[in-house]
C-alpha positions as CSV (number, residue, x, y, z in Angstrom):
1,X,33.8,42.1,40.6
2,X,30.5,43.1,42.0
3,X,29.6,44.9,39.0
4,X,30.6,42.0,36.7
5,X,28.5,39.4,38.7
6,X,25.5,42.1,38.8
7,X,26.2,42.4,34.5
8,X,26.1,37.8,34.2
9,X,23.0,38.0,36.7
10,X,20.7,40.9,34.5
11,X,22.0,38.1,31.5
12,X,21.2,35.0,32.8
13,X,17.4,36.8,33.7
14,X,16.8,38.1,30.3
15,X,18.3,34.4,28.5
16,X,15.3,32.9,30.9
17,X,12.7,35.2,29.8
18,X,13.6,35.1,25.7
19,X,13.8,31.2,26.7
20,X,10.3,30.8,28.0
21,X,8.6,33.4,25.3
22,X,10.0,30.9,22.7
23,X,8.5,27.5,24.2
24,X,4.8,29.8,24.8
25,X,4.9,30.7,20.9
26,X,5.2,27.3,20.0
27,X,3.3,25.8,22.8
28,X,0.2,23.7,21.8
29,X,-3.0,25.6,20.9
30,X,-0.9,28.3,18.6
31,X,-3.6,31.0,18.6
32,X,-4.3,30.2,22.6
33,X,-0.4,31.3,23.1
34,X,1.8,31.0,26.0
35,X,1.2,26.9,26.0
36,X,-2.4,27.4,26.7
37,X,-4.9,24.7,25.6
38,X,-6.8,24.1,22.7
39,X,-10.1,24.4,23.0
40,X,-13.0,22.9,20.6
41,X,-16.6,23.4,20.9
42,X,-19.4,20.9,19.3
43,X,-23.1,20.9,19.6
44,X,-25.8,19.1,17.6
45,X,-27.8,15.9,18.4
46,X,-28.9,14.9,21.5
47,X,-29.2,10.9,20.2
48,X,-25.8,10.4,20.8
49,X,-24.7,13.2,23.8
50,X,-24.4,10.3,26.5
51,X,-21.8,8.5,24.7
52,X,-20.3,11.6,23.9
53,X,-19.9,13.2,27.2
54,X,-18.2,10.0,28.1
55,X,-15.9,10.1,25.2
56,X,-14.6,13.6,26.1
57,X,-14.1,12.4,29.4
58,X,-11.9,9.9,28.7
59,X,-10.4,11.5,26.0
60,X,-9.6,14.3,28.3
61,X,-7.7,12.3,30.8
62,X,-5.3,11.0,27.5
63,X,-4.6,14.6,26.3
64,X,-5.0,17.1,29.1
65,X,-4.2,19.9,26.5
66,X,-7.4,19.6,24.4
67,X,-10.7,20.8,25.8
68,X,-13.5,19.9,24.1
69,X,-17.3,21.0,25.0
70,X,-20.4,19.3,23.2
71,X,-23.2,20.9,23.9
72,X,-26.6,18.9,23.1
73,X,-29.3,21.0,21.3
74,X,-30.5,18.7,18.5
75,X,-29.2,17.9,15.0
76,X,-31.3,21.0,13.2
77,X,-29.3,23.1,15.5
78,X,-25.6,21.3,15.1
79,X,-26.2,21.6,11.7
80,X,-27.5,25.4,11.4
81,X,-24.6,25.9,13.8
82,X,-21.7,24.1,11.6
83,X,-23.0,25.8,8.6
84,X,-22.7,29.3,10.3
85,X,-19.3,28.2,11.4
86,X,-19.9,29.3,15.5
87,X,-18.8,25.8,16.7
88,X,-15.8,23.7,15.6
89,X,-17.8,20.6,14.7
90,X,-21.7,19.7,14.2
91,X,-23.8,16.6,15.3
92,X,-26.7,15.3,13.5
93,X,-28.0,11.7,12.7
94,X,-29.6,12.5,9.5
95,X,-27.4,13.3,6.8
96,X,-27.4,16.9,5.7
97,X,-29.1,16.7,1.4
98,X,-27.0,18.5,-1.0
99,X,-29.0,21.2,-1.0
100,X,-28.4,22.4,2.2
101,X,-24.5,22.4,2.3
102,X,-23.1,25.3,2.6
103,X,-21.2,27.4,0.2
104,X,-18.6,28.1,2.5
105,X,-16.8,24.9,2.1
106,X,-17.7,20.8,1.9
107,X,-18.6,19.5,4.8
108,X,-17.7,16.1,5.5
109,X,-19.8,13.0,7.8
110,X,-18.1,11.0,10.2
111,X,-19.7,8.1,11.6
112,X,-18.9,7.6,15.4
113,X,-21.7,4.6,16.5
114,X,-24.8,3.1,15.2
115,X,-28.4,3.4,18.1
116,X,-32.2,2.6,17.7
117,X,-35.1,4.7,18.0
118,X,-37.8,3.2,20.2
119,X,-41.3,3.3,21.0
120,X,-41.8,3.8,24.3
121,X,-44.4,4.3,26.5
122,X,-46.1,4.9,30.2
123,X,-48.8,2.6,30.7
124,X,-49.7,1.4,33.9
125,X,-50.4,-2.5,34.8
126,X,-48.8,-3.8,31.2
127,X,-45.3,-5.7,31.8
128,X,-44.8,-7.1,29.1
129,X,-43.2,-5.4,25.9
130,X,-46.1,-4.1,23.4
131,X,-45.5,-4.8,19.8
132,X,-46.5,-2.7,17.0
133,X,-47.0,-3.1,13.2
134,X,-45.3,-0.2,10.9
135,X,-48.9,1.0,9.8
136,X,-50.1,1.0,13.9
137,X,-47.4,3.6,14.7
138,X,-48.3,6.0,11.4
139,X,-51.9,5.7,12.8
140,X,-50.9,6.2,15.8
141,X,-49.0,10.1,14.8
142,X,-51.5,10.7,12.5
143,X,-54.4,10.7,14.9
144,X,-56.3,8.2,13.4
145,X,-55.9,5.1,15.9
146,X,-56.3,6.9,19.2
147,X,-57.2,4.3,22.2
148,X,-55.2,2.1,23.6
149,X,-57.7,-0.7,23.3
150,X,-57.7,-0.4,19.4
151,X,-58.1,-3.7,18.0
152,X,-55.3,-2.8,15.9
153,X,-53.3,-2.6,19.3
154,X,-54.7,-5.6,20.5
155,X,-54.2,-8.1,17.4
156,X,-50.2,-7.7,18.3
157,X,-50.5,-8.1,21.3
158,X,-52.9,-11.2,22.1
159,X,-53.3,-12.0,25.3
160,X,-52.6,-8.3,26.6
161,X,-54.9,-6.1,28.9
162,X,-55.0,-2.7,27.2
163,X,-56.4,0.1,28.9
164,X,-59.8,1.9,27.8
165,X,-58.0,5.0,27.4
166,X,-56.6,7.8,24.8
167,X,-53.2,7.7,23.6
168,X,-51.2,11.0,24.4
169,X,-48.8,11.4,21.8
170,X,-45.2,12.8,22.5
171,X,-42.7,14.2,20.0
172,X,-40.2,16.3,19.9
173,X,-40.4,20.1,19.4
174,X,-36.9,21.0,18.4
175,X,-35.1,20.4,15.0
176,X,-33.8,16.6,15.8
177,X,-32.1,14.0,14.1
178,X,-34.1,11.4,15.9
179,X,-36.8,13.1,14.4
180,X,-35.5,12.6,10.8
181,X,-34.7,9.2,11.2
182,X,-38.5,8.5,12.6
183,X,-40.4,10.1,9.9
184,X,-38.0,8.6,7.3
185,X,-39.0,5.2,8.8
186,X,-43.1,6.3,8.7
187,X,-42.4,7.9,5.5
188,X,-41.2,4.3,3.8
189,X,-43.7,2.0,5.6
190,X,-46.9,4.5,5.4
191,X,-47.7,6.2,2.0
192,X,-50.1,8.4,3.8
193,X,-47.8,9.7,6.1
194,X,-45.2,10.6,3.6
195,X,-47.8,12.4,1.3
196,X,-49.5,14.2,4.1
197,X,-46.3,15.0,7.1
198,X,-43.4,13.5,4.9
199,X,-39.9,13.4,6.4
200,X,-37.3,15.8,8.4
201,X,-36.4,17.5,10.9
202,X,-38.7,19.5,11.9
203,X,-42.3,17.8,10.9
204,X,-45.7,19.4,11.2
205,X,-47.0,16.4,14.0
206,X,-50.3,16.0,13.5
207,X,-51.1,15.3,16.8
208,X,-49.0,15.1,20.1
209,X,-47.1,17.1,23.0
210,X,-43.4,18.3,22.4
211,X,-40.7,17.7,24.2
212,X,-37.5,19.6,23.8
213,X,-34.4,16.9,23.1
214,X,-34.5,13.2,23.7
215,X,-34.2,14.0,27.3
216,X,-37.4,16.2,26.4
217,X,-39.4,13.5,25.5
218,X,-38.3,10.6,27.8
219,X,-39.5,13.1,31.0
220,X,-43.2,13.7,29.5
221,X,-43.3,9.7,28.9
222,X,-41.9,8.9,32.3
223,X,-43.9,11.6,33.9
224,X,-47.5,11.1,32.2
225,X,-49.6,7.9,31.8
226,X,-51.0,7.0,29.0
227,X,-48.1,8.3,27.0
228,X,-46.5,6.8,23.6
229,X,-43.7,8.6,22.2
230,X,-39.9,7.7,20.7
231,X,-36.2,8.3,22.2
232,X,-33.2,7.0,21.2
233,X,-32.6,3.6,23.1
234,X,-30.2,4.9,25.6
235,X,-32.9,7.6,27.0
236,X,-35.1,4.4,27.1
237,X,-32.9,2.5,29.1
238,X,-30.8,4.8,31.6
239,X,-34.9,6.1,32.6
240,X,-35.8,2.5,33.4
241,X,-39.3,3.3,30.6
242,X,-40.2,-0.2,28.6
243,X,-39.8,-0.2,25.0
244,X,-41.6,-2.0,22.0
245,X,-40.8,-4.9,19.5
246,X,-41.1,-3.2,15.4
247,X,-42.2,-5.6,12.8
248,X,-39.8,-5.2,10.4
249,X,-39.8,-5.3,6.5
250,X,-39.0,-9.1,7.0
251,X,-42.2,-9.3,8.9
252,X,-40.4,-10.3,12.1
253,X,-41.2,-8.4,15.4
254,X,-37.6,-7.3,16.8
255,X,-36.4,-6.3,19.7
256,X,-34.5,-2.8,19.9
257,X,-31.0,-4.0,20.6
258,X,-27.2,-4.0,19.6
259,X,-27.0,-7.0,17.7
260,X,-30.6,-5.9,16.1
261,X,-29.0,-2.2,15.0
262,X,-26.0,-4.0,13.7
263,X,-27.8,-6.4,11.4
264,X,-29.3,-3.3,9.7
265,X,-26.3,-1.9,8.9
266,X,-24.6,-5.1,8.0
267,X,-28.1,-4.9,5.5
268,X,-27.4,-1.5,4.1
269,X,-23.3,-1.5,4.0
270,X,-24.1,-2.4,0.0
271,X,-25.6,0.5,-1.0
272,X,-24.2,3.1,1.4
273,X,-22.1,5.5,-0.6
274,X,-18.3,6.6,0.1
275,X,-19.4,10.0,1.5
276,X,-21.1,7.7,3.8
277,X,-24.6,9.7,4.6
278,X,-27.2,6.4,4.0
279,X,-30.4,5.8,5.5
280,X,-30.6,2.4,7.1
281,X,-34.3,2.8,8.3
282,X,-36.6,-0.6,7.3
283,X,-33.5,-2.3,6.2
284,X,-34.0,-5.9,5.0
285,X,-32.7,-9.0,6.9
286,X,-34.9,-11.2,9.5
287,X,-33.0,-9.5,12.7
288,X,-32.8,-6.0,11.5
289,X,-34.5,-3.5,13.7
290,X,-36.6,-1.4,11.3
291,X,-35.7,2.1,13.2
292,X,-31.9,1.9,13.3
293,X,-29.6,5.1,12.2
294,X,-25.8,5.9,12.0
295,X,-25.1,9.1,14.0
296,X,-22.8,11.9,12.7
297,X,-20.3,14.0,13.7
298,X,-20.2,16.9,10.6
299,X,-16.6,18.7,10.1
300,X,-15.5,21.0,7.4
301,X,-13.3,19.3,5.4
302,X,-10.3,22.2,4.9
303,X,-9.5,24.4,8.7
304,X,-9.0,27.2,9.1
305,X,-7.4,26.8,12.4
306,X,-4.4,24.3,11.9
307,X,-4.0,23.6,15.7
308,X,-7.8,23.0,16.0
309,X,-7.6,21.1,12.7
310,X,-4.9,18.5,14.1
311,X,-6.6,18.2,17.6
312,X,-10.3,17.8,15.7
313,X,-8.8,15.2,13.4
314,X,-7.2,13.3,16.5
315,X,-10.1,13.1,18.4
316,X,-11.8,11.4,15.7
317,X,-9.3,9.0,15.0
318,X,-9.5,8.2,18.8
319,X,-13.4,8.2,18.5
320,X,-14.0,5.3,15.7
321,X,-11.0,3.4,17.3
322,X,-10.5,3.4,21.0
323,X,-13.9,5.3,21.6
324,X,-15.6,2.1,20.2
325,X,-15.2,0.0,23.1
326,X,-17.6,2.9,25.3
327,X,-20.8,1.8,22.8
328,X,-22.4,-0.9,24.2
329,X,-22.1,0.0,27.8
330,X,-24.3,3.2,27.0
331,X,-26.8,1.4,24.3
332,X,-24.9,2.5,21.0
333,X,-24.2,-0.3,18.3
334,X,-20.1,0.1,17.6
335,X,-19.6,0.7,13.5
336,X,-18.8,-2.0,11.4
337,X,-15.1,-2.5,9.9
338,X,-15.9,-1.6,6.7
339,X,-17.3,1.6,7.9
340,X,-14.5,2.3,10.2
341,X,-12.3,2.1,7.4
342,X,-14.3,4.2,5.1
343,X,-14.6,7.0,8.0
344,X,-10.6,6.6,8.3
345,X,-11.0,7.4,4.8
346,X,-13.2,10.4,5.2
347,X,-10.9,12.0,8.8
348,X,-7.8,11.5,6.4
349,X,-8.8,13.7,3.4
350,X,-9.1,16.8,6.1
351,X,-6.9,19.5,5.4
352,X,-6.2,22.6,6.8
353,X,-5.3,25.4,3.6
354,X,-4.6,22.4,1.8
355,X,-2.2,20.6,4.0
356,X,-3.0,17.4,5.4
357,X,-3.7,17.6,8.9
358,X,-2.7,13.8,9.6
């Protein structure tokens, strides 16, 4: 009897065992094993990181098994990054050109929120916000109009006591998508600048000190008088710096907010195309805010990885729906319906070896 209750014991055991080593192989993550998590890593533009960081948060708490990281290093470096295929998904806020797609696979854009880049600035005794004309600010990073008491300066701002002193010019020094959308916006309003710096990424400034990220750039404002240089609205706001009304192509001076950003895109959803990557920069309309860009998250659109696949595609589902409602408490303008449904479009067609992963 002893021998036959040692046998069911050394049976029940090994039923357990070949038990648990079934639910592990087919526990979430597949290539993490044994149940473990699946993990995705992101990096790329630093316009939108504070609304991200608070989407993975969030997200995190709904689906404890997928870890996501987003690392913020600019949108030249999401998208060299993507293209080499060392993170899961990219960032950028200026639409990669055909050119520069890989041939490793399509890579598709997925617009998560709509934000403003701003003028800001660090000048002691003004309290009210300066205003600038489009050909003030291309004067302004091309060296030409260098004192703050210009009377360019001073014929938007009547009434204003400017300072007899030299601007200092800050831009960015890393590959950035707030960059791109910038000198895309100087390139259509200042002939001069598009012939002589043009539009990108990386520019050759003409003039200036660089910063490294938005958060780059809002310290050497915050931290210098004198200063002038632009940060996407968010930096602006969470670092308490003052930020300036745009004239726009309407001839308006507008103030950099969310129902400002949304009126340019409500401007441009005519012409965007279905692949979505559009410029909205000096969009038309009397409200429009002259400096306003979509921001992108960039996937491929077949996986490799099925289990990263699925969890990719669900976390951008849960981005342009639920994640929405986070955008205006951190400064971002929420997407318009007919772009949501047009990125639905785009997060649908992923596959993973041809499958679809929703």
């Amino acid at each position: 009897m002893r021998a036959a209750l040692a046998l069911l014991l050394v049976c029940a055991v090994t039923f357990a065992a070949a038990c648990s080593g079934e639910r592990g192989a087919a526990g979430p993550g597949g290539a993490g094993g044994g149940g473990g998590a699946v993990r995705l890593q992101g990096a790329g533009a630093s316009f939108p990181n504070p609304l991200y960081q608070k989407w993975l948060s969030e997200y995190g708490k709904a689906n404890p098994a997928v870890r996501i990281d987003y690392q913020s290093i600019g949108s030249g470096g999401g998208i060299k990054q993507i293209k080499e295929q060392t993170v899961d998904f990219g960032a950028s806020d200026a639409p990669m050109k055909n050119e520069d797609m890989p041939g490793t696979g399509e890579i598709l854009h997925i617009p998560t929120v709509l934000g403003a880049v701003v003028i800001t600035y660090n000048l002691r005794g003004v309290t009210q916000p300066l205003r600038f004309s489009p050909e003030t600010i291309a004067d302004i990073f091309l060296g030409k109009l260098q004192r703050w008491d210009d009377a360019r300066i001073k014929a938007d701002n009547p009434g204003v006591t400017l300072p007899a002193a030299d601007i200092t010019v800050v831009h960015r020094s890393d590959g950035s998508g707030t960059s791109a959308v910038f000198t895309d916006y100087l390139s259509k309003v200042s002939p001069e600048w598009k012939e002589k710096v043009g539009s990108g990424t990386s520019p050759n400034w003409p003039v200036g000190l660089g910063g490294k990220g938005n958060e780059g750039v809002t310290g050497q404002v915050k931290q210098t008088p004198n200063t002038l240089g632009y940060v996407e609205l968010a930096y602006a706001v969470q670092n308490r710096l003052p930020v300036a009304l745009i004239k726009n192509a309407s001839g308006n001076f507008v103030e950099p907010n969310l129902d400002a950003v949304t009126a340019a895109a409500a401007e441009s959803i005519a012409t965007t195309p279905e692949d979505l990557r559009v410029s909205i920069t000096n969009a038309g309309g009397r409200e429009a805010y002259p400096i306003s860009s979509y921001t992108y998250i960039l996937a491929y659109k077949d996986q490799k990885d099925a289990a990263k696949g699925r969890a990719l595609v669900d976390f951008l589902w849960w981005g342009i729906h639920d994640g929405e409602g986070f955008a205006k408490d951190l400064q971002y303008a929420p997407l318009p319906a007919e772009v949501v449904r047009r990125a639905e479009a785009q997060i649908n067609s992923i596959t993973s070896g041809g499958k679809p992963l929703r």
